[in-house]
C-alpha positions in Angstrom: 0.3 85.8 -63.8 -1.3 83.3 -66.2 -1.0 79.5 -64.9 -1.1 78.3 -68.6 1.8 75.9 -69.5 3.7 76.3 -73.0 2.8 73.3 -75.4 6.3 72.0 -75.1 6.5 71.4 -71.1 2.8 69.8 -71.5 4.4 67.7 -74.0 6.9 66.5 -71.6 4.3 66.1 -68.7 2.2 64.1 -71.1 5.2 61.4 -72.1 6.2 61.1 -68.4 2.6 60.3 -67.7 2.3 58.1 -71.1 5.1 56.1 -69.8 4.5 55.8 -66.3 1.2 54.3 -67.6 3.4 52.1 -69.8 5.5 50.7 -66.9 1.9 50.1 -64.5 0.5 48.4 -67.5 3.6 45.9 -67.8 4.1 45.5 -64.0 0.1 44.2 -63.4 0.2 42.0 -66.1 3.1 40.1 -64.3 5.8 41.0 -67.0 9.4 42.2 -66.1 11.1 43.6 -68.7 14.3 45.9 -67.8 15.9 48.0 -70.4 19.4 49.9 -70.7 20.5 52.1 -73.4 23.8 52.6 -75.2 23.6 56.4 -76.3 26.8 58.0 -78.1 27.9 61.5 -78.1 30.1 63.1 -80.5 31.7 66.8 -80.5 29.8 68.0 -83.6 32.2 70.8 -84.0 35.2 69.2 -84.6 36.4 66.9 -87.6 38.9 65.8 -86.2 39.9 61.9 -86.8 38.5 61.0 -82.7 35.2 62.5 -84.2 34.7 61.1 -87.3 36.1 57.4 -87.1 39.1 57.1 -84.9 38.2 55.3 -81.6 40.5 56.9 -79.4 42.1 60.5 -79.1 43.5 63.3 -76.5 40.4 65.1 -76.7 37.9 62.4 -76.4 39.3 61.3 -73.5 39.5 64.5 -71.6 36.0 64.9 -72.8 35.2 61.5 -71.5 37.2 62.2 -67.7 35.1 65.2 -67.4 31.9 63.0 -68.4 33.0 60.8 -65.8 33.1 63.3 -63.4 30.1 65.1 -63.8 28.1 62.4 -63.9 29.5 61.1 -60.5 28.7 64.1 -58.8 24.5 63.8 -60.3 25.1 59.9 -58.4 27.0 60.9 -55.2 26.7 57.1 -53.8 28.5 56.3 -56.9 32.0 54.7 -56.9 34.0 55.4 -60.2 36.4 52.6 -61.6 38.6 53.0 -64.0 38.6 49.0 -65.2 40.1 47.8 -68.5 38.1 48.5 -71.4 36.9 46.4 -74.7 39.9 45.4 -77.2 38.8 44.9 -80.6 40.7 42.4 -83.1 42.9 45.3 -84.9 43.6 46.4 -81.7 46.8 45.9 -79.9 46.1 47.1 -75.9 42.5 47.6 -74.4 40.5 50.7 -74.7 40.0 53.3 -71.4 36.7 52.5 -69.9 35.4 54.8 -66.9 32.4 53.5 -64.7 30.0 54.4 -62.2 29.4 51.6 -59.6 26.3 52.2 -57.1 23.7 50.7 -54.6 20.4 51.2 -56.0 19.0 50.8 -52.1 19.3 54.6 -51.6 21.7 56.0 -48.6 23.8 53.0 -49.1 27.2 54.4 -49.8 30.8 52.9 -49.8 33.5 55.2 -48.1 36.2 55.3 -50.4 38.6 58.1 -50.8 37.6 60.4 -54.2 39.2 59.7 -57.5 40.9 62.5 -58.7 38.5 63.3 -61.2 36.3 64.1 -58.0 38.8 65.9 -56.4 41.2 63.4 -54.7 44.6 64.5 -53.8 48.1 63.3 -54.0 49.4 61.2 -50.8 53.0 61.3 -49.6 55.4 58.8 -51.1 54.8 56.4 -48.1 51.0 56.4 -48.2 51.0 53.0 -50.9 53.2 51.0 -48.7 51.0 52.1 -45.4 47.9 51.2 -47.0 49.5 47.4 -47.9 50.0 47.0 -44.4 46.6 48.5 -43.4 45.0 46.4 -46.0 46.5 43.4 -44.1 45.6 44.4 -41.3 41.6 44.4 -41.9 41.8 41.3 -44.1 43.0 39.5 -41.3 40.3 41.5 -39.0 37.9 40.0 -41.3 39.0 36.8 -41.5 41.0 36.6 -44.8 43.3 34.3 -45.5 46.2 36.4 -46.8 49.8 37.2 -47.6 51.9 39.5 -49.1 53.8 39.3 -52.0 56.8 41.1 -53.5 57.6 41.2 -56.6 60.9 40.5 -56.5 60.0 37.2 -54.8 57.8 36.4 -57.7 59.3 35.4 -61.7 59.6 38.6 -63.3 57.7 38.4 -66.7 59.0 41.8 -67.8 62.0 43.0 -70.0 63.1 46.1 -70.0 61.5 47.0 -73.8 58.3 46.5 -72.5 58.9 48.1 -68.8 59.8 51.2 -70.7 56.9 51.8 -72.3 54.5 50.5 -69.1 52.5 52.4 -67.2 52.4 52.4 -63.1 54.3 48.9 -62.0 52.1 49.0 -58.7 54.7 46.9 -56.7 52.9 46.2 -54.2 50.8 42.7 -54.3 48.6 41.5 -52.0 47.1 38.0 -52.0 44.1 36.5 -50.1 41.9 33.7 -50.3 38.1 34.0 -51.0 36.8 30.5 -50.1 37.8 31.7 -46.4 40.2 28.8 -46.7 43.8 29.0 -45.2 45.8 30.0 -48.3 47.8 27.2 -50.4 51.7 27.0 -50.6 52.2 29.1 -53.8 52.9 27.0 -56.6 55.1 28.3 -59.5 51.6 29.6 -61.9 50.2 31.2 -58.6 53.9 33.3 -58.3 53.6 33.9 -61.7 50.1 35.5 -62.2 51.5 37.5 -58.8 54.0 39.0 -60.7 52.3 40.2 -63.6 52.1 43.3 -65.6 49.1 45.7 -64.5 46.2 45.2 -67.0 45.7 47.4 -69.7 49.6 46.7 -70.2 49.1 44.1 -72.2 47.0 42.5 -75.1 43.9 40.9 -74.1 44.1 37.2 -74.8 41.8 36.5 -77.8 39.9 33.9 -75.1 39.2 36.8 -73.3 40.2 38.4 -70.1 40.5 36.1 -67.2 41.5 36.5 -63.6 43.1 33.1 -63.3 43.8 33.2 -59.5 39.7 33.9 -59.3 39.1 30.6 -60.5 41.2 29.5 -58.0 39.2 31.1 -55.4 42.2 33.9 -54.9 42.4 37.1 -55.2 45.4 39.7 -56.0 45.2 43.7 -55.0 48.1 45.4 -56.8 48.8 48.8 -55.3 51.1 51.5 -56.2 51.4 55.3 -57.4 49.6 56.1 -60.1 52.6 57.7 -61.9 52.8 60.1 -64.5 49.2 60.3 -65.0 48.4 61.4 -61.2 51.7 61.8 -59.3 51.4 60.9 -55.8 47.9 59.3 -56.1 47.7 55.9 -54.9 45.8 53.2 -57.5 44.6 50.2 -56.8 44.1 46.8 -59.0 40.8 45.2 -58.1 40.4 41.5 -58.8 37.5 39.8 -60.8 35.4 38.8 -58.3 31.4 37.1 -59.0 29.9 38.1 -55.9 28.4 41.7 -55.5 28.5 40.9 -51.7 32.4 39.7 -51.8 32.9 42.5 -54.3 30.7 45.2 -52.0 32.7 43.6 -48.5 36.2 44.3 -50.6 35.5 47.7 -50.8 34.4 48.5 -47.7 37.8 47.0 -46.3 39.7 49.1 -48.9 37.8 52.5 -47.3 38.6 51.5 -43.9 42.0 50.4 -44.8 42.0 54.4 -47.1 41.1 55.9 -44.0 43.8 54.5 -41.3 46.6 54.9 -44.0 45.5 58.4 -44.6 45.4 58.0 -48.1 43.6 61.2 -49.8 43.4 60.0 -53.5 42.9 56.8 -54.6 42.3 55.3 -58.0 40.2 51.7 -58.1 41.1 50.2 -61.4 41.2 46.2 -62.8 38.3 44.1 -63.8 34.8 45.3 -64.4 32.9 44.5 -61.4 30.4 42.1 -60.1 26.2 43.1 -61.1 22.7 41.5 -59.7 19.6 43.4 -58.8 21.2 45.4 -55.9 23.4 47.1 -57.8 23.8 49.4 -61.1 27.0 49.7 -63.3 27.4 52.5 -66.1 30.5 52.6 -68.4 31.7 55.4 -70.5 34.5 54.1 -73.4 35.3 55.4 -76.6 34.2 54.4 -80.0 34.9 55.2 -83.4 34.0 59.1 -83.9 31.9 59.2 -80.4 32.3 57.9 -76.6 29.4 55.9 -76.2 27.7 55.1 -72.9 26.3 51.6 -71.5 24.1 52.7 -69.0 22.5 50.8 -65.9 19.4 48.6 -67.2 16.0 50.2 -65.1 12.9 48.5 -64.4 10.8 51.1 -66.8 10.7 53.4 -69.1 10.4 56.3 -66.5 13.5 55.2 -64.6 15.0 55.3 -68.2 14.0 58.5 -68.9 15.4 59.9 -65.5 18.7 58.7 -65.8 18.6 59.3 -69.8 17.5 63.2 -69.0 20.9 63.2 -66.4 23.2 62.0 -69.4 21.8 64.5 -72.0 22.4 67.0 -69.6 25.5 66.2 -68.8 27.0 65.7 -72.3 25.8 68.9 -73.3 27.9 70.1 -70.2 30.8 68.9 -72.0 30.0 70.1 -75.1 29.2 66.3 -76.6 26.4 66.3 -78.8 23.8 63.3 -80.0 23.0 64.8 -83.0 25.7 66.0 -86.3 24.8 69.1 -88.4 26.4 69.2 -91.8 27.4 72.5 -93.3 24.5 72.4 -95.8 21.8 71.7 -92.9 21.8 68.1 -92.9 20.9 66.7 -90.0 22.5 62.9 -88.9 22.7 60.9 -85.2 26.1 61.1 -83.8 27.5 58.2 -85.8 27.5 55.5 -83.1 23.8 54.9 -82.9 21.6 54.3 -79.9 21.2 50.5 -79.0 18.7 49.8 -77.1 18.7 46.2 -74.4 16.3 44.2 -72.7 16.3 41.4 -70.0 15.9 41.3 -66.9 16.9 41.8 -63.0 19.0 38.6 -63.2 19.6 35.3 -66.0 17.2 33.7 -64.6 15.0 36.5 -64.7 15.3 37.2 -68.0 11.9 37.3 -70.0 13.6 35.7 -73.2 13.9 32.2 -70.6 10.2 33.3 -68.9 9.0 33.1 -72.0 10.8 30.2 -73.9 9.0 31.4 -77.3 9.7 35.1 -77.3 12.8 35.3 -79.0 11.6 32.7 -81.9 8.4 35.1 -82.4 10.1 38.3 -82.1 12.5 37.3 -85.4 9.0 36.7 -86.9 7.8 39.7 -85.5 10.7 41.7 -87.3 10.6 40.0 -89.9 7.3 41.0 -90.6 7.5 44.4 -90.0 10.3 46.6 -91.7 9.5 50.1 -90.2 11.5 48.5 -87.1 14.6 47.7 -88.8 14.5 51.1 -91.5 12.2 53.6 -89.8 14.8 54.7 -86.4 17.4 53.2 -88.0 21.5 54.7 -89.1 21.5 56.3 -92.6 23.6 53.5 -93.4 21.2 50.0 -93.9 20.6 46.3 -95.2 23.2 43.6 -96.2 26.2 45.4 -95.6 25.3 47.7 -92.3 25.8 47.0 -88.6 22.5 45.8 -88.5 21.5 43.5 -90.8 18.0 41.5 -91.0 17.9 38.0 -90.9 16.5 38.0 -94.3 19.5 40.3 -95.7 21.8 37.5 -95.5 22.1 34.6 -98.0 19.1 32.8 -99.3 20.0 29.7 -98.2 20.7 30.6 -94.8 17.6 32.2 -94.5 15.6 29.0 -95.1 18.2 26.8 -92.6 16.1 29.9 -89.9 12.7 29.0 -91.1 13.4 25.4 -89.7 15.5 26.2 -86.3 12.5 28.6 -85.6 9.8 25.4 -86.1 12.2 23.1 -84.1 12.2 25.4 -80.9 8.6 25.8 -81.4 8.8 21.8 -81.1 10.1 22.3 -77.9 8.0 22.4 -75.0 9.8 24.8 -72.9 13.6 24.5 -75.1 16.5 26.0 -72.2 18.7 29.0 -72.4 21.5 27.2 -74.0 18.7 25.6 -77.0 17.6 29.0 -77.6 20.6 30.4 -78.2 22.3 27.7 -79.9 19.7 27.2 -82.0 19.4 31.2 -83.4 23.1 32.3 -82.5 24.2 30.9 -86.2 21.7 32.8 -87.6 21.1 36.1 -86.0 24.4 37.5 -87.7 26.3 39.9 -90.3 27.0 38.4 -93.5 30.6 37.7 -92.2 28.8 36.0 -89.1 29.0 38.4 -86.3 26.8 38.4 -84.0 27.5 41.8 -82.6 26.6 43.2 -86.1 23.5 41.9 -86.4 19.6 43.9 -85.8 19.2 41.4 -82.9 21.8 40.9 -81.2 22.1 37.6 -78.7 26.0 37.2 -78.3 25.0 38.1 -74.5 22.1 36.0 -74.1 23.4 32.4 -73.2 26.8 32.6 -74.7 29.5 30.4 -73.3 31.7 31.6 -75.4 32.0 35.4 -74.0 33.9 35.6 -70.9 32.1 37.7 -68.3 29.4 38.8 -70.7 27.8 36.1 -72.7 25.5 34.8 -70.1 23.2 38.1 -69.1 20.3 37.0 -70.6 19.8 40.0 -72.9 18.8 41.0 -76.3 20.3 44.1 -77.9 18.1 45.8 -80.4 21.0 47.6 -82.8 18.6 49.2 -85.1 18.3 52.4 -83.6 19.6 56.2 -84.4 20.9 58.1 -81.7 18.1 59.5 -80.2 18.2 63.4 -80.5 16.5 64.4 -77.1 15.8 61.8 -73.7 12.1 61.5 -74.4 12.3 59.8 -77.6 15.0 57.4 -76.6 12.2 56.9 -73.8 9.7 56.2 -76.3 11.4 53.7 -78.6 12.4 51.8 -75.4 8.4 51.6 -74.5 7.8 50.2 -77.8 10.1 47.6 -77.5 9.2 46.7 -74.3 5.1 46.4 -75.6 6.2 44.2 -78.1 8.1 42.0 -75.5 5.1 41.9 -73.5 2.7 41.3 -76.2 4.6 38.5 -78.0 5.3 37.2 -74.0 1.8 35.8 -73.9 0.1 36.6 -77.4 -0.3 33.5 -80.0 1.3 35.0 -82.6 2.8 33.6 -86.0 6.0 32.0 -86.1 6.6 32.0 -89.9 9.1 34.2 -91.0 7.4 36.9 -94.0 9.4 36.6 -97.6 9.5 40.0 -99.2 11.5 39.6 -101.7 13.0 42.7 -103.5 10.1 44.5 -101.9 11.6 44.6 -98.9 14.6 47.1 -100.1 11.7 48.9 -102.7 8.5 49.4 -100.9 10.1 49.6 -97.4 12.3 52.2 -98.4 9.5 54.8 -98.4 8.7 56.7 -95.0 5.1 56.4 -96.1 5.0 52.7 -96.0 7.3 52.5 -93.1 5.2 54.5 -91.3 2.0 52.8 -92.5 4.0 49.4 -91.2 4.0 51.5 -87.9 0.8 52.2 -87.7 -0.3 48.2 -88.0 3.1 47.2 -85.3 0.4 50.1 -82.7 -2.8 49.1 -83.6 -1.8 45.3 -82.9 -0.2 46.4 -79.4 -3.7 48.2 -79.1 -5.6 45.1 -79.4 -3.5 43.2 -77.2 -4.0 45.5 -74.2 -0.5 47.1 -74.7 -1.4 49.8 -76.5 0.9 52.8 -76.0 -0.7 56.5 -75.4 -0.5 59.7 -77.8 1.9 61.3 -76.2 4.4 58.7 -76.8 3.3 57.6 -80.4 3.3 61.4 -81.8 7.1 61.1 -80.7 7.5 57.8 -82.4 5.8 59.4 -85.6 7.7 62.8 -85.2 9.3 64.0 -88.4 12.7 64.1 -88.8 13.1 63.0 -92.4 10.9 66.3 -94.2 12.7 68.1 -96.7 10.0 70.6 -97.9 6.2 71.0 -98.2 5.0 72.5 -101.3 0.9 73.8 -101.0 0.4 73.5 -104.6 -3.4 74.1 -105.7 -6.6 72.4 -106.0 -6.2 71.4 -102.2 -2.7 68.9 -103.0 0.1 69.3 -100.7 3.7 67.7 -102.4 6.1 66.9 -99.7 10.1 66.2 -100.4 11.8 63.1 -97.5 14.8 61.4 -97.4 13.9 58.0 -97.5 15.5 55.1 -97.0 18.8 53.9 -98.6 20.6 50.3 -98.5 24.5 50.7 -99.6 26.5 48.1 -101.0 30.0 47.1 -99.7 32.9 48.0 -101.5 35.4 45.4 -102.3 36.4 41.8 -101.5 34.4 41.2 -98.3 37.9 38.6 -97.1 39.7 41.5 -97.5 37.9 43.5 -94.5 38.7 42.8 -91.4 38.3 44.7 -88.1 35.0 46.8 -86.8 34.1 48.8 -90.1 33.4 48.2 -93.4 34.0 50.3 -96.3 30.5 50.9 -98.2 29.7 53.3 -101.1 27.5 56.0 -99.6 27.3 58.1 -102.6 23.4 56.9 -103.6 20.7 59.0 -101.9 16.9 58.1 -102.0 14.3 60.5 -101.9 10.6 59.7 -100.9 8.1 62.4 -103.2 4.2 62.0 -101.5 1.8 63.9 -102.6 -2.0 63.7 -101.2 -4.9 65.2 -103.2 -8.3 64.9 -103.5 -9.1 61.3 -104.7 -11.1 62.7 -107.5 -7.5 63.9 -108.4 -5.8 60.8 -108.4 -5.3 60.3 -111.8 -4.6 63.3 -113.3 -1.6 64.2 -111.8 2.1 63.2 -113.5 5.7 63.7 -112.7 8.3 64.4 -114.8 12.3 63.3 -113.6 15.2 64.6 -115.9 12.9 64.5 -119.1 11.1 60.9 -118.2 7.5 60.4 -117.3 7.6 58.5 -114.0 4.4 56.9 -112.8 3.0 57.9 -109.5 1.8 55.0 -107.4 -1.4 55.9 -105.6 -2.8 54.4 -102.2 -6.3 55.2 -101.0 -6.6 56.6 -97.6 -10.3 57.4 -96.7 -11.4 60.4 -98.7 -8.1 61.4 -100.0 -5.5 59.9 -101.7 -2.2 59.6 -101.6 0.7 59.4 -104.8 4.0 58.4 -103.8 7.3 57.3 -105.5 11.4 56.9 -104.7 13.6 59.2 -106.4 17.4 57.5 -106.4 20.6 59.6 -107.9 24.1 59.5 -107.4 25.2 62.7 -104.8 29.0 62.3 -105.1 31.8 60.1 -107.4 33.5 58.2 -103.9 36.9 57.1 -104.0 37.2 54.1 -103.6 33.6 53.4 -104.4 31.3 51.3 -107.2 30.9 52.9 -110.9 33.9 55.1 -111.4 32.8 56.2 -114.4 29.1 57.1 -113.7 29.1 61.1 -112.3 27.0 62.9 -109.9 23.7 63.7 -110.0 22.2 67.2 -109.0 20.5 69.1 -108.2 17.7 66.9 -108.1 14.3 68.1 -110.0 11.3 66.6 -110.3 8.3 68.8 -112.1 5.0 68.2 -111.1 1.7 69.1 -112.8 -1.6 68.2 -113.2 -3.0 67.3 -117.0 -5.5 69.6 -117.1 -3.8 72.6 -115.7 -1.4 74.8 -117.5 0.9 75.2 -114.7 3.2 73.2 -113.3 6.1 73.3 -109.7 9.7 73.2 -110.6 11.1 71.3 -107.4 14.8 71.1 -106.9 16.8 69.7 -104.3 20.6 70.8 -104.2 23.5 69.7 -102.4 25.3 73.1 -101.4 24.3 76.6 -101.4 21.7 77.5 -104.2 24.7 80.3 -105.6 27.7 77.5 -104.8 28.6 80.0 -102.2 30.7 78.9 -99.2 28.8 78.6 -96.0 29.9 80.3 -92.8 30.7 77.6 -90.2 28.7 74.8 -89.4 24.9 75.3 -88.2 24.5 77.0 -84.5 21.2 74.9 -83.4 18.9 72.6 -85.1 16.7 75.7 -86.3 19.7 77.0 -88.1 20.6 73.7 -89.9 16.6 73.4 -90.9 16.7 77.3 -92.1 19.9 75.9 -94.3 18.4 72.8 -95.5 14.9 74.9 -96.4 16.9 77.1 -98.6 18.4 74.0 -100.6 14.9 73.2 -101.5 13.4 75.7 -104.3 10.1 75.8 -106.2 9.4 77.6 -109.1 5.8 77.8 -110.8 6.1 77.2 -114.4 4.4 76.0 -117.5 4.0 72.3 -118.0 5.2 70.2 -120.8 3.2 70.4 -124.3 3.2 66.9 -124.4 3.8 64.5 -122.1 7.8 62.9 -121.9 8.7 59.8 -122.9 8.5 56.7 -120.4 11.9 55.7 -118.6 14.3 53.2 -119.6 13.3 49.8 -118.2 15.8 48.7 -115.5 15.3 52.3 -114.1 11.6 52.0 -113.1 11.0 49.7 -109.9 7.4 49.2 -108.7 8.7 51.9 -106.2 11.6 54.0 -107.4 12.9 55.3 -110.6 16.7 55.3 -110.3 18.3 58.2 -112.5 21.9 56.7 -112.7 20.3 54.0 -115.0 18.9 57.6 -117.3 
């Protein structure tokens, strides 16, 4: 038997390796860095509305319970709680979060009775009442300061409008102190936060969600059945508690409580838990059109890829996909991104307070290099996206930056609370939200975010879904050698003004990629530098359309390039998480390297116009490149009603001293307007599809050359046929 491995298992062997080197190199220059990831998955089958921009549905959330469940059984130290989810402004109740809380010491476990998504059982109807009094029991074993509390000795804040459409009442309240303090006579705001309604029942308070009795050093189980959902299955409210040893204590009590009560199912519910270094927390919610994860941050890039291979896997178990292939072959991310976050073990910890100047000189960093803001990005970028530069918002505002950033460099080592106060107005959406924004601080020093806004992290939005583990692998090593290198490199603060250039030039793979190329090299010289194996992933094509060999030694290659649409309508009109933008402009990127003896003899003709390559040098050959925009669809509601689509798109290509000349064409649908049959089985099936879009026919060229294009079409970059 040969001992030869196939080229794509070496591949993977050399990026495990290539990162592992990454992570050594970090760790002995002193720098930690963690990272976590917020993948999405959709079903790429369905278009139903869950799927394409609802947040919530039936299906997603079955999906999503038997997420949860497999992915529990790949952590068996795992605890899964089912805590209240995000609530969004147009929202009127929370979302469903599931989440996955573990040790990272290995072998330590807690001993909790199995959710039912992992096979826990239904109890008999006395089994919530014996666990209150087992529960009181080992509190008071453990020194807890407790007491019961019914509810009908508590003000009832119900009626029976809202009772009727509530979910489990869980009767049975239990309070105790934390400070180890002999508990207080219950005031009348104590009895009344006793008696509430479970969470997830109501609204969350615009202020956030806040365990009031916490800050009063108390804390409330609620226990019941879990009713209609699981009949018979006890559930149990968790308090917010700070402490991960509290928190870790609380449910060690609970198991040993589980286990005298002979409780066989029990669901752990309330608010998200306590984090530090000891332990890792993963939620699964929904989003619009995908259920996105927020896994636990690691300490490298091949702890990342571990736990990134685990979640692949187990999406693809539930038939969740991170990729979306259209019916005519086109290839998109699964519509929710792939965020990507660094900080560290701890606030403290974090690298962006190590390193008071980091965050200033990574906005300069960005800001000077567009490939990482456009090149892994979302189709859908620039002014109106969910990740806007700094310098896609108003003029003005971007010069009000250009001083904040030279007053914290003023600063000999500016605090948490300058550095985000000073960039927070700035680092946002053009209706000012920061969670929109390519750089993300809302959780870096915010006192304005309840449980969230103080973790010390950055969240880098610009990102695609990643379509396999590796490559989400390799963007988060990138990042993290940028972090490093700005940590401790002397490196220009000024923020770059591109101008108009900046949605022209940068909107061409070639330059983005060029950009690239400079971001690696500078890494390189700084010691960071990043090995093959992971920058042939960063470099791998995903935006090639079609190679034409045409003669004389020129190749002609068709991309998609870059595209920035414009919002549609009064932006005070738009409220909520989406924005309504007009999509139906495509930009295509045509490149095509000759000899450079051939440079100037080459032309290209677009519907009847002679449009001007732009050439660039590159060593002995050269390279002719230039943006082809055109409308693909009329939208409705959209910009220019009146202007119709564009297409196919042609471009003819010939050399002026050859008789011949390539017919390219790009169409929309089927070549014959024939209807396809279902949507693509694999990737190789959506490529065979999109191939067959593209056609080349060899013709004659033009007698005489076409006449130029009408001025406002022709950019330095792009010649825009809806001005034609």
């Amino acid at each position: 038997m040969s001992d030869e491995i196939d080229p794509d298992t070496q591949r993977l062997r050399d990026i495990e390796l290539a990162l592992s080197d990454h992570d050594q190199r970090l760790s002995d220059a002193g720098l930690v860095v963690w990272v976590g990831t917020e993948p999405t998955f959709t079903d790429r089958f369905s278009y139903d509305a869950e799927w394409v921009g609802a947040a919530l549905g039936p299906a997603k959330l079955e999906k999503a319970r038997r997420f949860a469940a497999m992915l529990a059984s790949r952590v068996p130290s795992a605890v899964l709680l089912r805590c209240v989810g995000r609530q969004y402004p147009e929202e009127t109740s929370p979302r469903w979060s599931f989440g996955l809380y573990w040790r990272r010491e290995p072998g330590e476990v807690w001993h909790l009775p199995p959710d039912p998504l992992m096979g826990g059982r239904a109890s008999d109807a006395g089994a919530p009442k014996r666990l209150l009094q087992e529960l009181e029991g080992t509190l008071e074993r453990r020194g807890f300061a407790r007491r019961r509390v019914l509810l009908n000795d508590a003000p009832h804040p119900h009626t029976p409008e809202t009772d009727a459409q509530a979910g489990p009442t869980l009767p049975f309240r239990l309070l105790c102190s934390l400070s180890g303090a002999a508990l207080p006579e219950l005031d009348a705001e104590v009895q009344e936060q006793c008696g509430r309604r479970p969470l997830g029942d109501d609204a969350i308070p615009s202020s956030g969600l806040v365990d009031a009795l916490a800050l009063r050093s108390l804390a409330l189980l609620c226990l019941g059945d879990a009713g209609e959902e699981h009949p018979g299955v006890v559930r149990i409210e968790l308090p917010q508690i700070g402490s991960v040893a509290l928190f870790s204590e609380l449910l060690d009590l609970i198991g040993e409580a589980c286990r005298a009560a002979r409780v066989e199912g029990l669901i752990l519910g309330g608010f998200p838990p306590p984090v530090d270094r000891e332990v890792a927390w993963a939620t699964i919610t929904p989003d619009p059109g995908v259920i996105e994860i927020n896994t636990a941050p690691c300490a490298g890039t091949r702890g990342l890829l571990h736990d990134s291979r685990i979640l692949y896997e187990v999406a693809e178990g539930v038939g969740l996909s991170p990729l979306r292939m259209h019916y005519n072959g086109e290839l998109v991310d699964s519509g929710g991104g792939g965020q990507i976050t660094l900080g560290g073990p701890s606030f403290e910890e974090s690298p962006f307070f190590i390193h008071p100047q980091l965050l200033p000189r990574l906005v300069c960093f960005f800001s000077r290099h567009p490939s990482l803001s456009y090149l892994f990005a979302v189709d859908s970028v620039g002014g109106s996206s969910q990740s806007p530069r700094a310098d896609e918002g108003s003029v003005e505002t971007f010069g009000e930056l250009g001083l904040a950033l030279e007053l914290l460099q003023r600063a000999e080592r500016p605090s948490p609370e300058d550095i985000w106060s000073t960039l927070a107005p700035f680092l946002v959406d053009r209706f000012g939200n920061s969670h929109r924004a390519e750089l993300n601080i809302e959780k870096l020093a915010n006192p304005h975010l309840p449980g969230r806004g103080r973790l010390g992290v950055v969240e880098f939005r610009a990102f695609r879904m990643a379509d396999t583990p590796e490559r989400a692998a390799c963007l988060a090593a990138l990042l993290r050698a940028i972090t490093a290198h700005l940590a401790t490199a002397v490196t220009p603060t000024s923020l770059e003004i591109w101008g108009r250039e900046l949605h022209d030039r940068f909107a061409l793979p070639f330059q983005l990629e060029r950009d690239l190329a400079s971001v690696l090299q500078e890494l390189h010289s700084s010691g960071l530098g990043l090995a093959p194996a992971i920058t042939s992933e960063l470099f791998r094509e995903h935006r090639l359309l079609a190679r034409v060999e045409l003669w004389g030694g020129a190749v002609l290659e068709l991309r998609q390039a870059v595209e920035f649409w414009p919002l549609v309508g009064d932006l005070s009109a738009q409220s909520g998480t989406s924005r309504l933008v007009d999509s139906s402009t495509r930009r295509y990127e045509l490149r095509l390297r000759c000899p450079a003896a051939q440079v100037d003899t080459w032309r290209l003709v677009v519907d009847g116009y002679s449009v001007p390559w732009v050439a660039v040098s590159e060593a002995q050959d050269a390279t002719l490149v230039r943006a082809i925009r055109c409308r693909s669809f009329i939208p409705n509601p959209g910009l220019h009603p009146t202007l119709p689509a564009h297409g196919p798109l042609r471009a003819l290509v010939y050399q002026r001293d050859e008789d011949r000349a390539a017919d390219v064409s790009l169409h929309w649908w089927k070549v014959d307007g024939g209807a396809y049959v279902g949507l693509p089985e694999d990737v190789e099936d959506a490529r065979r599809r999109t191939e067959a879009r593209c056609t080349v026919d060899h013709v004659s060229k033009p007698l005489s050359d076409p006449p130029p294009p009408p001025e406002p079409s022709l950019s330095t970059w792009a010649f825009d046929t809806r001005w034609a």
